[in-house]
matplotlib code that plots the C-alpha trace (Angstrom):
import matplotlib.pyplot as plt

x = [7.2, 9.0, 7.0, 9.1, 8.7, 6.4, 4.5, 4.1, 3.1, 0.6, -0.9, -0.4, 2.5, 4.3, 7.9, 7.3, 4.9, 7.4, 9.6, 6.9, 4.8, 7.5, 10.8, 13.9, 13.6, 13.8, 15.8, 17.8, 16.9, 18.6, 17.0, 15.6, 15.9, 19.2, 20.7, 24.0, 24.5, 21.4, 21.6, 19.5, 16.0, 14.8, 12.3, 9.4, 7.7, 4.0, 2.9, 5.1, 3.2, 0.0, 0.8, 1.4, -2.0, -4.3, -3.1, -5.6, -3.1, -1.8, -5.6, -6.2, -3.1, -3.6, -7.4, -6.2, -3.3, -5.9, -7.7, -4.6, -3.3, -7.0, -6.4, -7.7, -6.3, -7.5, -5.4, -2.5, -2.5, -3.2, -0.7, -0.6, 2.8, 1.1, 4.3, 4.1, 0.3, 0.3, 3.1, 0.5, -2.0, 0.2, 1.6, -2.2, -2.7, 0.4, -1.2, -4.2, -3.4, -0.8, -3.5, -5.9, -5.1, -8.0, -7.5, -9.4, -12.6, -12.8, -12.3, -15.2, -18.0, -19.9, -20.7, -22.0, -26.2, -27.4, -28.4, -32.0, -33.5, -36.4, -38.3]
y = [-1.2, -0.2, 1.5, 4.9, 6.6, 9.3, 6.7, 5.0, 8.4, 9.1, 5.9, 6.8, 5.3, 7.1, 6.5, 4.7, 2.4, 1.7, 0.9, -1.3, -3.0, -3.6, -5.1, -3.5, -2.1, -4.7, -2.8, 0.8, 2.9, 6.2, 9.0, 10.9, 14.5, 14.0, 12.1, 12.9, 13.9, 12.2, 9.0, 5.8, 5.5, 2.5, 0.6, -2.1, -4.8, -3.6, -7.2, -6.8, -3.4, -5.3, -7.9, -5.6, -3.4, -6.6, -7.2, -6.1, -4.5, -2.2, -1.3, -0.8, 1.4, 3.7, 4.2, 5.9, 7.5, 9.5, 10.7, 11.7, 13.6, 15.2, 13.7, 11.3, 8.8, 11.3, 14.6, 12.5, 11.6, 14.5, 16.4, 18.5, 16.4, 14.4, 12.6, 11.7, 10.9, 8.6, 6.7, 7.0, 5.5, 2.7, 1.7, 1.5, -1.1, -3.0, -3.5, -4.5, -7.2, -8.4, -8.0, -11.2, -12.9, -15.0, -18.7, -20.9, -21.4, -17.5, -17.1, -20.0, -18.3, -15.9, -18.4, -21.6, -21.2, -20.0, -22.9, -24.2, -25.5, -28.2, -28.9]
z = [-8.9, -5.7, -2.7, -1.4, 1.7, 0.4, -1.0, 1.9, 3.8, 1.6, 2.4, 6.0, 7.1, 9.7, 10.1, 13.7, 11.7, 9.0, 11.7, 13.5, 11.0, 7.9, 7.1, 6.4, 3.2, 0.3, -2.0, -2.7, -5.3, -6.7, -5.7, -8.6, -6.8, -5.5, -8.2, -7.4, -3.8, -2.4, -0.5, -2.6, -0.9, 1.0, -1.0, -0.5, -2.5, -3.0, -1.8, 1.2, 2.0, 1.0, 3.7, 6.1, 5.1, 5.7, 9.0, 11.4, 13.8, 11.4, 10.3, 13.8, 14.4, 11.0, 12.3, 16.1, 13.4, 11.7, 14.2, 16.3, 13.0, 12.1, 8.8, 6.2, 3.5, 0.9, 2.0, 2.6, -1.0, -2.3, -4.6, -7.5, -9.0, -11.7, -12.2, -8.1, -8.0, -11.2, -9.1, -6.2, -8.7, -9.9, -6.4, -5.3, -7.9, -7.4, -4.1, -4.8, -6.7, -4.4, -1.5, -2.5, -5.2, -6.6, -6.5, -9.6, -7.1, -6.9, -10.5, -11.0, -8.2, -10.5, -13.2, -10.8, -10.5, -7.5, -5.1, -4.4, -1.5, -2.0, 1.4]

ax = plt.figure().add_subplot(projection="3d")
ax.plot(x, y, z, "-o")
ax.set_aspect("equal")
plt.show()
């Protein structure tokens, strides 16, 4: 799974943030309108744009974003291409597993006994 520009704008990216807060893009891909005469697209890693999401700078930044744009996360993702939001849907996931990935003491938490205190 590759992260587009429209994906990323409907995550709110701008492309000053794309610019500020990620890489150069990680990879080329065809684009699938423009098979032929259009240029590839610039791609990301969804744990690259995960890394960048989690940094409190960028949350900071997308925050004074919306409100300058009157907008929210939900209208920028919303679309009636099915094909484009199930990408939407499956880029989302990519990065949320990218975004904190358990380690074996997370994994263990829910089944230790809560502790007791004896005075």
């Amino acid at each position: 799974m590759w992260l587009t520009k429209p994906m990323l704008r409907s995550r709110g990216w701008t492309e000053a943030a794309i610019r500020d807060f990620l890489p150069g893009p990680e990879g080329l891909k065809p684009n699938p309108r423009f098979a032929i005469s259009g240029a590839p697209m610039p791609v990301w890693k969804p744990g690259t744009v995960a890394k960048a999401e989690a940094d409190p700078k960028w949350r900071d930044w997308l925050d004074r974003s919306l409100q300058r744009r009157q907008t929210t996360l939900d209208a920028l993702a919303g679309t009636d291409d099915l094909e484009f939001r199930n990408r939407l849907e499956l880029a989302d996931r990519a990065i949320r597993d990218c975004s904190a990935p358990p380690t074996l003491l997370d994994a263990l938490e829910p089944e230790r006994p809560p502790a007791t205190h004896h005075s």
